[in-house]
Chimera marker file (.cmm) of the C-alpha trace (Angstrom):
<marker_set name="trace">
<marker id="1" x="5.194" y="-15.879" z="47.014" r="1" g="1" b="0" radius="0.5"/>
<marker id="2" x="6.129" y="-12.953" z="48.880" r="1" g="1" b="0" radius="0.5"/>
<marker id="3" x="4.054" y="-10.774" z="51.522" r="1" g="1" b="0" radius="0.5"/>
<marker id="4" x="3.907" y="-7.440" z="50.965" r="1" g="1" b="0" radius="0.5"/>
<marker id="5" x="2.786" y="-4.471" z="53.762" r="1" g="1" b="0" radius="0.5"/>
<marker id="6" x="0.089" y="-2.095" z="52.746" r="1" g="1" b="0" radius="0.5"/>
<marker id="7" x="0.231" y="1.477" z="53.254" r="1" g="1" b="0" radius="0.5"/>
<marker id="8" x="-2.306" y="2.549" z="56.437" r="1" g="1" b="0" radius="0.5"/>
<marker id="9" x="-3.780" y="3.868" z="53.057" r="1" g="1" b="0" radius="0.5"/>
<marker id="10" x="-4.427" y="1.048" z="51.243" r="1" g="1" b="0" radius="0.5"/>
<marker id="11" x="-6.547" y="-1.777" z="51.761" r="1" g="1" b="0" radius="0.5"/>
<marker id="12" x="-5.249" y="-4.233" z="49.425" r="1" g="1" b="0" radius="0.5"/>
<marker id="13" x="-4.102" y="-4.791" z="45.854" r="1" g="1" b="0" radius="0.5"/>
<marker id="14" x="-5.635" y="-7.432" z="43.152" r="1" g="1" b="0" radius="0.5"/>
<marker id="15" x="-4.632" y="-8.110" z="40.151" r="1" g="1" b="0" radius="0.5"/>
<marker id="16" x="-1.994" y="-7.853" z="37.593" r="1" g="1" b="0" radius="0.5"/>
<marker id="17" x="0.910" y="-5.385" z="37.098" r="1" g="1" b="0" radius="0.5"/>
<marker id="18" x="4.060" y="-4.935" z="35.806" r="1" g="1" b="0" radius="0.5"/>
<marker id="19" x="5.550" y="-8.487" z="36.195" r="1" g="1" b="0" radius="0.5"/>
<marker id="20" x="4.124" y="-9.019" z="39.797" r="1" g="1" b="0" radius="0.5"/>
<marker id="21" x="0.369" y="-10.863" z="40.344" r="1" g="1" b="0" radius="0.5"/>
<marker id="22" x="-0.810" y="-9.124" z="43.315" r="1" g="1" b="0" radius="0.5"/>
<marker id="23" x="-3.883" y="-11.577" z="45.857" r="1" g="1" b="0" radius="0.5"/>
<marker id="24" x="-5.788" y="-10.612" z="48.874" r="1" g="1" b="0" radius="0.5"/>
<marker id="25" x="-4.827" y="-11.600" z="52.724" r="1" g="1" b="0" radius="0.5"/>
<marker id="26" x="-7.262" y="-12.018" z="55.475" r="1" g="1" b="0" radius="0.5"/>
<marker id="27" x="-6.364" y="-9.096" z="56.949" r="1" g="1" b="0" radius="0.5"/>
<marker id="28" x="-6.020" y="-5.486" z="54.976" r="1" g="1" b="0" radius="0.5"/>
<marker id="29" x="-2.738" y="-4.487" z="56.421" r="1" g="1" b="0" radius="0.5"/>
<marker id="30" x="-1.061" y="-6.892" z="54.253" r="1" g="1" b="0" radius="0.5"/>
<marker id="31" x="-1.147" y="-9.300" z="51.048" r="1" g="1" b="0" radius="0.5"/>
<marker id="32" x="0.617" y="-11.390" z="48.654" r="1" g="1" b="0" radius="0.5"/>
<marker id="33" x="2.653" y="-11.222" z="45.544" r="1" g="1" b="0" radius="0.5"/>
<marker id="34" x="4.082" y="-13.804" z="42.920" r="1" g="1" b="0" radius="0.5"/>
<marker id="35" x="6.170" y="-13.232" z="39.653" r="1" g="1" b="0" radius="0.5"/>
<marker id="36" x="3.694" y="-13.590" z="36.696" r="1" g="1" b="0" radius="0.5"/>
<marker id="37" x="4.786" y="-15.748" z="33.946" r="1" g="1" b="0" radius="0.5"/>
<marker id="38" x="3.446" y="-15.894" z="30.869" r="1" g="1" b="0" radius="0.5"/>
<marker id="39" x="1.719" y="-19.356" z="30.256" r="1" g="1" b="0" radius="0.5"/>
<marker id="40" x="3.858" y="-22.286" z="27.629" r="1" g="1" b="0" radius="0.5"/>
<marker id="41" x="1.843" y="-22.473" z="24.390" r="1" g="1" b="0" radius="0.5"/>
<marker id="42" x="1.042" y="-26.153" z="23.519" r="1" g="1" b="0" radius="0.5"/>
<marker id="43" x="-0.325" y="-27.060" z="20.143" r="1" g="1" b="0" radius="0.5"/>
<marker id="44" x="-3.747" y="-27.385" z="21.400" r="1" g="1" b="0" radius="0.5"/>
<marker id="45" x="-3.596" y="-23.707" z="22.149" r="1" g="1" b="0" radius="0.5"/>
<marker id="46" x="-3.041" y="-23.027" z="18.355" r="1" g="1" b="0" radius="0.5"/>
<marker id="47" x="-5.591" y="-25.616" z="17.514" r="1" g="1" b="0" radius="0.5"/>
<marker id="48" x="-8.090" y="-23.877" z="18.943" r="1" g="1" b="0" radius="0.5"/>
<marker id="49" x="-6.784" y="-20.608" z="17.632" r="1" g="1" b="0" radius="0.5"/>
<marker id="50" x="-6.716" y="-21.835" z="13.842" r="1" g="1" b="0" radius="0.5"/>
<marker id="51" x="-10.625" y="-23.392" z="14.769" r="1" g="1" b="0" radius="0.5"/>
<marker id="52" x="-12.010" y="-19.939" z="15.940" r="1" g="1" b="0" radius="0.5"/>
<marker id="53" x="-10.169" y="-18.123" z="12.895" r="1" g="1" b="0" radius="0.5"/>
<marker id="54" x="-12.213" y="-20.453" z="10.848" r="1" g="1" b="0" radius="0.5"/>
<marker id="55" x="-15.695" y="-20.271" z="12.350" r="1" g="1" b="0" radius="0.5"/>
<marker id="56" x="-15.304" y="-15.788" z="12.979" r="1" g="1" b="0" radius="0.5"/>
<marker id="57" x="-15.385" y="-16.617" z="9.180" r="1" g="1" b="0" radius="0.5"/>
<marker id="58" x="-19.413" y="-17.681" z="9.334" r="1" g="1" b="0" radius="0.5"/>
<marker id="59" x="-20.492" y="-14.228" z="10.830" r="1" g="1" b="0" radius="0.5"/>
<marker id="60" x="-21.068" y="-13.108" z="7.639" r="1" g="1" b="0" radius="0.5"/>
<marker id="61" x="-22.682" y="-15.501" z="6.106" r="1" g="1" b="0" radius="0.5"/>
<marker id="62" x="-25.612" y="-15.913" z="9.284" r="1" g="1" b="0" radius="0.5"/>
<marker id="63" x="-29.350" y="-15.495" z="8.181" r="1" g="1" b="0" radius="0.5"/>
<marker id="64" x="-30.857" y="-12.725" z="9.918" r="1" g="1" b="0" radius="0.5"/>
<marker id="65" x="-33.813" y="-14.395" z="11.096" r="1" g="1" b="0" radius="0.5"/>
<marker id="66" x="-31.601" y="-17.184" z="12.591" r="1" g="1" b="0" radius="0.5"/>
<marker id="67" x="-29.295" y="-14.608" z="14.498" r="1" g="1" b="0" radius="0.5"/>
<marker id="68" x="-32.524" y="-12.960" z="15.992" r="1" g="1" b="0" radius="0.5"/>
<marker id="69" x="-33.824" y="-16.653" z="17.472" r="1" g="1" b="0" radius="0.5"/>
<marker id="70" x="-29.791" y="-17.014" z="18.291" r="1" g="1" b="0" radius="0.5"/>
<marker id="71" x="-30.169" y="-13.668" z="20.153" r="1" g="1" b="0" radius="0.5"/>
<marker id="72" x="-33.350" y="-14.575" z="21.986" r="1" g="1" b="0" radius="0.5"/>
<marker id="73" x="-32.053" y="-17.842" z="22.879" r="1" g="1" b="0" radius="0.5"/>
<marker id="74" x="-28.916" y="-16.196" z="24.448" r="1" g="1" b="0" radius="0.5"/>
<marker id="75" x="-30.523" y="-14.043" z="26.597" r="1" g="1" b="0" radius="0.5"/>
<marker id="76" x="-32.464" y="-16.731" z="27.967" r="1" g="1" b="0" radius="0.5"/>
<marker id="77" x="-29.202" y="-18.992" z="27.941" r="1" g="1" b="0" radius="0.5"/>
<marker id="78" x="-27.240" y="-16.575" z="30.430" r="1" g="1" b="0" radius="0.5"/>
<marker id="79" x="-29.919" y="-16.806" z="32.959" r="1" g="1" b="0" radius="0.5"/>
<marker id="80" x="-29.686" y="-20.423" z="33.718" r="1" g="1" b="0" radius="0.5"/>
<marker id="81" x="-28.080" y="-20.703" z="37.135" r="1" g="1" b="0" radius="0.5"/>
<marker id="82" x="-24.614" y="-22.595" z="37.059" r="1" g="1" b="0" radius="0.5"/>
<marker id="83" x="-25.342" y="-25.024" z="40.155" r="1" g="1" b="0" radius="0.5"/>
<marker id="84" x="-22.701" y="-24.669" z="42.603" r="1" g="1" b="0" radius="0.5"/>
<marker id="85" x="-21.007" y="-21.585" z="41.226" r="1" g="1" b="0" radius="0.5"/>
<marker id="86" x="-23.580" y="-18.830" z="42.124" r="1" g="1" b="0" radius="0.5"/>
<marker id="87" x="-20.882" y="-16.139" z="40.924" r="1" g="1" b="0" radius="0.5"/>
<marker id="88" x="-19.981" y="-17.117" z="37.796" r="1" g="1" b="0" radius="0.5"/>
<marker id="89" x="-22.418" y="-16.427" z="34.772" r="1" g="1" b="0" radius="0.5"/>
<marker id="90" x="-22.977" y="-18.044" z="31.448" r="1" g="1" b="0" radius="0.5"/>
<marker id="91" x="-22.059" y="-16.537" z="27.927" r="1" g="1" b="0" radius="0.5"/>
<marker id="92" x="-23.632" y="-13.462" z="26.991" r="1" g="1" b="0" radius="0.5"/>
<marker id="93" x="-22.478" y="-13.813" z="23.243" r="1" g="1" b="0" radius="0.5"/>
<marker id="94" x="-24.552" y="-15.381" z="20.563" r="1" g="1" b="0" radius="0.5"/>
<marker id="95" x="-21.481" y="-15.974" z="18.674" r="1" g="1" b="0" radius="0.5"/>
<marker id="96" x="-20.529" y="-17.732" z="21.941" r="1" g="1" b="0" radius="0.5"/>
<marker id="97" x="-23.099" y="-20.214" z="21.714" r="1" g="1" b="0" radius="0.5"/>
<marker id="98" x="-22.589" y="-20.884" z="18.334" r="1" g="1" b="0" radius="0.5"/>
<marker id="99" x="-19.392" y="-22.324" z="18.759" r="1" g="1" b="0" radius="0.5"/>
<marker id="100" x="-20.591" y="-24.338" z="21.681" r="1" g="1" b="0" radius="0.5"/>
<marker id="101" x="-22.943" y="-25.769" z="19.444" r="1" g="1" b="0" radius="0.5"/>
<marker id="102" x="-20.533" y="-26.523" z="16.277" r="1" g="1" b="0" radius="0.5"/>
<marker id="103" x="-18.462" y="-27.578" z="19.729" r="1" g="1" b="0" radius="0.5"/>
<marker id="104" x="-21.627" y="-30.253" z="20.380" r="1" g="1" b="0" radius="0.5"/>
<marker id="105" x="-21.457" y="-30.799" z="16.722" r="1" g="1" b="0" radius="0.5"/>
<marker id="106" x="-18.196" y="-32.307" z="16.288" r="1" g="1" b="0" radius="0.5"/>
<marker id="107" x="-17.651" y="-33.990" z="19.590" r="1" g="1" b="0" radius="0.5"/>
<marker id="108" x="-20.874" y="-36.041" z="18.064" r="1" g="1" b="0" radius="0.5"/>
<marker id="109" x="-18.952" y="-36.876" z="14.818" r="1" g="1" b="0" radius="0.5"/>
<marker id="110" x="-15.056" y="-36.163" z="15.232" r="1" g="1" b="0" radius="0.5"/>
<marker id="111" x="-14.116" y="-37.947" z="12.064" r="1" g="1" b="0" radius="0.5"/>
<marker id="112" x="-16.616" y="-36.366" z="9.927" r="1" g="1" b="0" radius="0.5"/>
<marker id="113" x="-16.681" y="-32.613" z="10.972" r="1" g="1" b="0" radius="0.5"/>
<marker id="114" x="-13.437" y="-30.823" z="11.059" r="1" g="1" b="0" radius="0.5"/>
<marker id="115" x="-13.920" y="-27.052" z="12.171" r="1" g="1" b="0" radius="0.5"/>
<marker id="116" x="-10.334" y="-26.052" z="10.865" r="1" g="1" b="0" radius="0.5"/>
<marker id="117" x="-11.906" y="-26.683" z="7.435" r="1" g="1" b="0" radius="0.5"/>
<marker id="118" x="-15.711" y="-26.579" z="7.799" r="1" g="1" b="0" radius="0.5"/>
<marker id="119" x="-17.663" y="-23.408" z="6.163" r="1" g="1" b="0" radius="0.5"/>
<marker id="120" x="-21.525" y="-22.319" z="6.123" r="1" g="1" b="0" radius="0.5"/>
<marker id="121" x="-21.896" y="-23.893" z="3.213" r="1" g="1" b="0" radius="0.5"/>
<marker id="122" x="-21.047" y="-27.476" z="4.611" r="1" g="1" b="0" radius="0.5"/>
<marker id="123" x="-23.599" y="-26.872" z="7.221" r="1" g="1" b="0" radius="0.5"/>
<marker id="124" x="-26.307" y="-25.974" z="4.410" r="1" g="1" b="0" radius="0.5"/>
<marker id="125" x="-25.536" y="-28.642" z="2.181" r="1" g="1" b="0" radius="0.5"/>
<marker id="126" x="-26.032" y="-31.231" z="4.852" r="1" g="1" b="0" radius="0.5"/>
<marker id="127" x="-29.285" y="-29.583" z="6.655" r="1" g="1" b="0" radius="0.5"/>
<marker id="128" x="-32.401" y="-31.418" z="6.158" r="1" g="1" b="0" radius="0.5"/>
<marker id="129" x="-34.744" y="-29.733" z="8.454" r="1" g="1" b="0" radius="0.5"/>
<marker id="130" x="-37.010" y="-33.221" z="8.756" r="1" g="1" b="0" radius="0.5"/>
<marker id="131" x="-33.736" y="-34.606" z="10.532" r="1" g="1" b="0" radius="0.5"/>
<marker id="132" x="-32.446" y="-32.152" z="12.457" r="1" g="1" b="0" radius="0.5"/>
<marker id="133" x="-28.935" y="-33.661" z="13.064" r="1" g="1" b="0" radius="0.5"/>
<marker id="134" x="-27.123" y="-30.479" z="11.680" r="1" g="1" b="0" radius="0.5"/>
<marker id="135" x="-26.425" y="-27.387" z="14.013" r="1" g="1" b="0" radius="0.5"/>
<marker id="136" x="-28.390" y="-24.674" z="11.445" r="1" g="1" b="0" radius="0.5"/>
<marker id="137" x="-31.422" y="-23.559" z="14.269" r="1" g="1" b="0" radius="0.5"/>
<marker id="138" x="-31.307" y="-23.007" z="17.881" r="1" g="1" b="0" radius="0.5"/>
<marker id="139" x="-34.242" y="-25.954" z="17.933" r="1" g="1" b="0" radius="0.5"/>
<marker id="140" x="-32.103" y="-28.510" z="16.951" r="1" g="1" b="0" radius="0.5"/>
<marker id="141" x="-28.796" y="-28.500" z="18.743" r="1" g="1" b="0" radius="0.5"/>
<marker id="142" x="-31.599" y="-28.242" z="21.801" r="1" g="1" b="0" radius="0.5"/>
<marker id="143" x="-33.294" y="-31.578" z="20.472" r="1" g="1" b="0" radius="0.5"/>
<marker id="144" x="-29.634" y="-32.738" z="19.839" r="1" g="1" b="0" radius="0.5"/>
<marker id="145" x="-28.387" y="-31.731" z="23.263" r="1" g="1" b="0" radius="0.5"/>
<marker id="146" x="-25.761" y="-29.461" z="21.867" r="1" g="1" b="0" radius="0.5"/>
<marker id="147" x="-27.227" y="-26.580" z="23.810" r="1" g="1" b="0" radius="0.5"/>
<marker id="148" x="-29.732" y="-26.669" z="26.842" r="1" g="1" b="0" radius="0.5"/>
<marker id="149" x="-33.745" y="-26.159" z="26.601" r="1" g="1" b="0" radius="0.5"/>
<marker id="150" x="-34.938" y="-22.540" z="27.753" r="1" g="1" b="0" radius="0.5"/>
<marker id="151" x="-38.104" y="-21.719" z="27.399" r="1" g="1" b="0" radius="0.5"/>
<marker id="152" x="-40.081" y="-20.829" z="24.178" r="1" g="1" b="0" radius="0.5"/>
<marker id="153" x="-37.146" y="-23.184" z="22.176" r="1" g="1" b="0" radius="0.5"/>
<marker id="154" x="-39.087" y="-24.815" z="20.312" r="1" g="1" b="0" radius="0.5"/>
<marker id="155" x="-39.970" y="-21.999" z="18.635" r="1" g="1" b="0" radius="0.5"/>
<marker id="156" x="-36.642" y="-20.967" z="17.322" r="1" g="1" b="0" radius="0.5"/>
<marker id="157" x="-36.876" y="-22.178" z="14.244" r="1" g="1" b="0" radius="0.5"/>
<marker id="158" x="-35.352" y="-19.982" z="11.916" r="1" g="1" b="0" radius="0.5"/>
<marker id="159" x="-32.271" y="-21.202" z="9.835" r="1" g="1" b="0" radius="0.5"/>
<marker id="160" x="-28.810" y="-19.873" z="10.568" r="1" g="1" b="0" radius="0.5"/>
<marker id="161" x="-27.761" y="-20.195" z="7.061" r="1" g="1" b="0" radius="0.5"/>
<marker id="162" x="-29.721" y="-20.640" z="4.167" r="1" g="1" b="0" radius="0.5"/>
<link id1="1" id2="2" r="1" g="1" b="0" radius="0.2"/>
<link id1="2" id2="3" r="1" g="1" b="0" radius="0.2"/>
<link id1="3" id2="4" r="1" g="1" b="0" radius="0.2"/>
<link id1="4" id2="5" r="1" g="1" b="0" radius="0.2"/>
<link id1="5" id2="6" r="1" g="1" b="0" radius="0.2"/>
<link id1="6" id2="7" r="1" g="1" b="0" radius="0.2"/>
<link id1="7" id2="8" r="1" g="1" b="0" radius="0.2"/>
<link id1="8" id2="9" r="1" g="1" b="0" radius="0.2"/>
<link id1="9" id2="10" r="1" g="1" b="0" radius="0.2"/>
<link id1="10" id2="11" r="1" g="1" b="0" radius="0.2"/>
<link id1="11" id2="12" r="1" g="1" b="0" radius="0.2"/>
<link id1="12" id2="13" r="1" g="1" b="0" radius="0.2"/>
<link id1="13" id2="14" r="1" g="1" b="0" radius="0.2"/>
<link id1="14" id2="15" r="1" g="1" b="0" radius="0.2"/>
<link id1="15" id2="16" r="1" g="1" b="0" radius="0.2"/>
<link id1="16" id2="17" r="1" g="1" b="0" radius="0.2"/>
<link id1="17" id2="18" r="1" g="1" b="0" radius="0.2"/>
<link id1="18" id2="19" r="1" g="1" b="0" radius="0.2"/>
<link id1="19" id2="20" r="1" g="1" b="0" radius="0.2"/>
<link id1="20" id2="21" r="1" g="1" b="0" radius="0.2"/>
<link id1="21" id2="22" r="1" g="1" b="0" radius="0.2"/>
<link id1="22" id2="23" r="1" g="1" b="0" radius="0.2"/>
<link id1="23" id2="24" r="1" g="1" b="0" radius="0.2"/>
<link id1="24" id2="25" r="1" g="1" b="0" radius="0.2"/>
<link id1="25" id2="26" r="1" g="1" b="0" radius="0.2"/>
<link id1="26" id2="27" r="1" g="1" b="0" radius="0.2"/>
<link id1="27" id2="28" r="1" g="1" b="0" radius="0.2"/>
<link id1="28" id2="29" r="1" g="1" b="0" radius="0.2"/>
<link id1="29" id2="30" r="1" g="1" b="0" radius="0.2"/>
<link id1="30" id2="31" r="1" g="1" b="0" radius="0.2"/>
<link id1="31" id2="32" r="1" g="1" b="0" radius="0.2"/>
<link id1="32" id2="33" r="1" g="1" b="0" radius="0.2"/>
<link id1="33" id2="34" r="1" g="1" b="0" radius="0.2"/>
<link id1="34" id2="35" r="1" g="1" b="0" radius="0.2"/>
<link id1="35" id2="36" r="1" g="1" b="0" radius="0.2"/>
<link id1="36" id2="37" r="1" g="1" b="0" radius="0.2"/>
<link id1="37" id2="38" r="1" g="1" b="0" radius="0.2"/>
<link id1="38" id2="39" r="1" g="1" b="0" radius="0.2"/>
<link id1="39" id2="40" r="1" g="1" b="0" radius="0.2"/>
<link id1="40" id2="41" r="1" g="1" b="0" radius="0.2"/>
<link id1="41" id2="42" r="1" g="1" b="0" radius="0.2"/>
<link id1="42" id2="43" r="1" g="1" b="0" radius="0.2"/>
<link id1="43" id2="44" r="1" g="1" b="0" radius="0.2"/>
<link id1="44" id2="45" r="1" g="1" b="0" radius="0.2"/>
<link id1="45" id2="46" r="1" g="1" b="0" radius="0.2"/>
<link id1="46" id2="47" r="1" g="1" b="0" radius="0.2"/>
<link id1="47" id2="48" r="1" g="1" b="0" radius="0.2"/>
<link id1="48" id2="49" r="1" g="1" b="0" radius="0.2"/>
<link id1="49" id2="50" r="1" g="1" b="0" radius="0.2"/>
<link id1="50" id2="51" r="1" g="1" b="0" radius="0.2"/>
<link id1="51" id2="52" r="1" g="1" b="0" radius="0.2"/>
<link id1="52" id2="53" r="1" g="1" b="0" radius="0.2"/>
<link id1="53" id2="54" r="1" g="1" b="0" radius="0.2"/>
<link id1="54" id2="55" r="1" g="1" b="0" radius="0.2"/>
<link id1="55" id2="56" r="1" g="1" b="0" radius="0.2"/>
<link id1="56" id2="57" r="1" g="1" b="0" radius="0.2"/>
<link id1="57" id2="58" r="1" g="1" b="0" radius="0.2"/>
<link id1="58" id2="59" r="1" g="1" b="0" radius="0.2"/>
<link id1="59" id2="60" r="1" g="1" b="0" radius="0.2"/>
<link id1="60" id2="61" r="1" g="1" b="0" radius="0.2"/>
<link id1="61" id2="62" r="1" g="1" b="0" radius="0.2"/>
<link id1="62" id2="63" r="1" g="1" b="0" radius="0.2"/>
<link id1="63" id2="64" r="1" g="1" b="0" radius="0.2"/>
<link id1="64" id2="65" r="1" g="1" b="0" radius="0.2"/>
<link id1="65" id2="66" r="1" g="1" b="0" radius="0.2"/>
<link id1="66" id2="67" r="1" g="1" b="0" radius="0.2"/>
<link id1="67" id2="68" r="1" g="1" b="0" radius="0.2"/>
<link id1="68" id2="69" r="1" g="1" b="0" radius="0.2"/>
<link id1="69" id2="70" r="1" g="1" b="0" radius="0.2"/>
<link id1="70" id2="71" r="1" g="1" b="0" radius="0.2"/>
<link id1="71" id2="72" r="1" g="1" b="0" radius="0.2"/>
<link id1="72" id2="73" r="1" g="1" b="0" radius="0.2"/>
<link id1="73" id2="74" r="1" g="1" b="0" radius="0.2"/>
<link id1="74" id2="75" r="1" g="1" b="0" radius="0.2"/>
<link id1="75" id2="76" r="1" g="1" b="0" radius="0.2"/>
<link id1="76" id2="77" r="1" g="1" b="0" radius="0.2"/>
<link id1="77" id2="78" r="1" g="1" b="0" radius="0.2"/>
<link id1="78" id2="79" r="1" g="1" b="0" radius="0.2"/>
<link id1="79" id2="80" r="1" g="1" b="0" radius="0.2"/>
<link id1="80" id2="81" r="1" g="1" b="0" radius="0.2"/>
<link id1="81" id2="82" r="1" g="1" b="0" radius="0.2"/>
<link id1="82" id2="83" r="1" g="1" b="0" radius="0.2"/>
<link id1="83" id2="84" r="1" g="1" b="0" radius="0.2"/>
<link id1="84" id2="85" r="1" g="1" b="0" radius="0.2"/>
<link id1="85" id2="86" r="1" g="1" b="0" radius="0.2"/>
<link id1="86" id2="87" r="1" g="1" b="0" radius="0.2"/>
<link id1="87" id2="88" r="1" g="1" b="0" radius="0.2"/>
<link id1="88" id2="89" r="1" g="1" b="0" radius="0.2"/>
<link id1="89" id2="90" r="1" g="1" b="0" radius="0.2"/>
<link id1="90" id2="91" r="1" g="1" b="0" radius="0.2"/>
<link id1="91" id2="92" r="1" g="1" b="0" radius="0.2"/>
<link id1="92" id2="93" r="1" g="1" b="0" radius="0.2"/>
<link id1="93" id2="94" r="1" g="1" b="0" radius="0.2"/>
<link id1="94" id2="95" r="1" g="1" b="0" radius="0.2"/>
<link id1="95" id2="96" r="1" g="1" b="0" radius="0.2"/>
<link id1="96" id2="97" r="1" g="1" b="0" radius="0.2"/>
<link id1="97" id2="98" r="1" g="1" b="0" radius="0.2"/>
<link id1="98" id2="99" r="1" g="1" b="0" radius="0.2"/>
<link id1="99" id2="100" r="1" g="1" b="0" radius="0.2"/>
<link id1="100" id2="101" r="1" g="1" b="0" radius="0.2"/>
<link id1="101" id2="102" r="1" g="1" b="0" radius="0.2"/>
<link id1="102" id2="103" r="1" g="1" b="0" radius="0.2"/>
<link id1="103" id2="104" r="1" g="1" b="0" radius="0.2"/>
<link id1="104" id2="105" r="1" g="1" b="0" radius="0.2"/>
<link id1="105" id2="106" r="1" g="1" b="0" radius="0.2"/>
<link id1="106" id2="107" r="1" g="1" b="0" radius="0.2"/>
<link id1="107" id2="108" r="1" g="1" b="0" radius="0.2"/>
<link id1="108" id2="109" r="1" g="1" b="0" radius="0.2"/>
<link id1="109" id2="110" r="1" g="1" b="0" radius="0.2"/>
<link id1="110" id2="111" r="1" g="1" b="0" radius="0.2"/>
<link id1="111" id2="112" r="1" g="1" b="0" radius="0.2"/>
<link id1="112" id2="113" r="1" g="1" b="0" radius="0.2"/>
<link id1="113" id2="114" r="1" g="1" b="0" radius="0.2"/>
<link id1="114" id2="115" r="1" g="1" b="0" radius="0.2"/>
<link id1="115" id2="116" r="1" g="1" b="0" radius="0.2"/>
<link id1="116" id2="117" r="1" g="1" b="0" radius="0.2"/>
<link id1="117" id2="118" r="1" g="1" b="0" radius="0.2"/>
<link id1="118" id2="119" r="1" g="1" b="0" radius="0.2"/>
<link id1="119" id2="120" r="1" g="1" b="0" radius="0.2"/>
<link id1="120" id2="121" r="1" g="1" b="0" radius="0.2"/>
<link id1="121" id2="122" r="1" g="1" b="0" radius="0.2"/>
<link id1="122" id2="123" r="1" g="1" b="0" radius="0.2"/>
<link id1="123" id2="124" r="1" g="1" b="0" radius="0.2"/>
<link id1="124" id2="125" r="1" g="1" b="0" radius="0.2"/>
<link id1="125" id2="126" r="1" g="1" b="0" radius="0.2"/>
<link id1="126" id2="127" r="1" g="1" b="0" radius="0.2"/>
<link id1="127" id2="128" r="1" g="1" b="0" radius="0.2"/>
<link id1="128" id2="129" r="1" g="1" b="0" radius="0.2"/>
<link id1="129" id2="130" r="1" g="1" b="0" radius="0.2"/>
<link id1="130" id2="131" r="1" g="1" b="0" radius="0.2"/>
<link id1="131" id2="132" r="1" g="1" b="0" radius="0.2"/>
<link id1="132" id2="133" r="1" g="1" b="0" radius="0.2"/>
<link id1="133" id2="134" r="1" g="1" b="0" radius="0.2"/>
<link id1="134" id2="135" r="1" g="1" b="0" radius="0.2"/>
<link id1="135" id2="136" r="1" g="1" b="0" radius="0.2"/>
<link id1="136" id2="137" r="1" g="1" b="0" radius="0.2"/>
<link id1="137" id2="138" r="1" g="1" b="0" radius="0.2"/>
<link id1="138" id2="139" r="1" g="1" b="0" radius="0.2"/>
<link id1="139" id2="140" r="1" g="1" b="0" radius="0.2"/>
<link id1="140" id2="141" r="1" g="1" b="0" radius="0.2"/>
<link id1="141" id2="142" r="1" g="1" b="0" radius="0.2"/>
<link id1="142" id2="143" r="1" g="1" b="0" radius="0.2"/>
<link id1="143" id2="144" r="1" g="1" b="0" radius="0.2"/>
<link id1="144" id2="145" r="1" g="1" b="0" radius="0.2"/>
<link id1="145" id2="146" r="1" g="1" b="0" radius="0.2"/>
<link id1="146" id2="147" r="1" g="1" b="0" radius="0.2"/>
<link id1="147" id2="148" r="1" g="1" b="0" radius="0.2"/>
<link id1="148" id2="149" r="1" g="1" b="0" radius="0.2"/>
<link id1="149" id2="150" r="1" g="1" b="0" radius="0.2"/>
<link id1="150" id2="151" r="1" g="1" b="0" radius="0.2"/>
<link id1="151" id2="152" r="1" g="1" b="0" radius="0.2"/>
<link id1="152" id2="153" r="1" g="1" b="0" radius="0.2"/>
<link id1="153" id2="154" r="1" g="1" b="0" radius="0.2"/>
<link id1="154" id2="155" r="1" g="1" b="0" radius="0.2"/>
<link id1="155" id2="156" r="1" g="1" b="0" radius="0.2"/>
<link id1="156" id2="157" r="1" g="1" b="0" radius="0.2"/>
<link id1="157" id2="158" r="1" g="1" b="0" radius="0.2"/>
<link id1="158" id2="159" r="1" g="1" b="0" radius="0.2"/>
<link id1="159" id2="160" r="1" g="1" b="0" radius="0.2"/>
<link id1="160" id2="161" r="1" g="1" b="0" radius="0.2"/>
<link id1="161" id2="162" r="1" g="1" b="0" radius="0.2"/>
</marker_set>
């Protein structure tokens, strides 16, 4: 890492450009720079990568009823406080929380539920809304623990694909 003098100008310099990742010092007359690399691939990286091509796939096919409760549900979602980490916030994405949901989903039942292959109409075909042990309403990957309780849950009932 190298230290680099400021300009009685400039404060400091964050960030990336060119090839050089630029941090903050202590003190504004100087800071530090590194050589940015970019970051060795691993086949885990494109395993997640095929996954999410897969499930942008279900969009589409979403109930509209279901996306409102999946709406609702994320705005209380992002409000939960992250304990220790009071500057970091939670996803503000209902397509977000989906995933972390068909995330809950399979870590529950990794040799059953393969999201490089799974489609909406896998998750229909096994939904049985007396046993809620399918990800298809914000209610039950709550009851499930897939996704945390916020208030007025239990009434987001509505089915994400029908």
């Amino acid at each position: 890492m190298a230290k680099i003098i400021y300009a009685p100008t400039v404060t400091s310099i964050v960030g990336r450009s060119g090839t050089g990742v630029y941090y903050r010092a202590k003190s504004s007359k100087f800071g530090y720079m590194r050589s940015w690399a970019y970051p060795v691939l691993t086949p885990n990286n494109h395993q997640r990568g095929a996954e999410m091509q897969n499930l942008k796939t279900f969009l589409p096919a979403f109930n509209p009823e279901g996306m409102e409760d999946l709406v609702k549900y994320v705005a209380k979602y992002k409000q939960i406080e992250i304990s220790g980490e009071a500057v970091k916030t939670r996803a503000n994405s209902p397509f977000a929380v989906f995933i972390k949901a068909l995330w809950g989903w399979h870590k529950d039942n990794p040799d059953t539920i393969d999201l490089l292959t799974i489609e909406p109409a896998d998750i229909i075909t096994a939904w049985d809304p007396t046993d809620p042990s399918v990800p298809n309403s914000v209610y039950a990957c709550v009851l499930l623990g897939w996704l945390p309780a916020v208030d007025g849950y239990t009434l987001m009932t509505k089915e994400w694909f029908v």
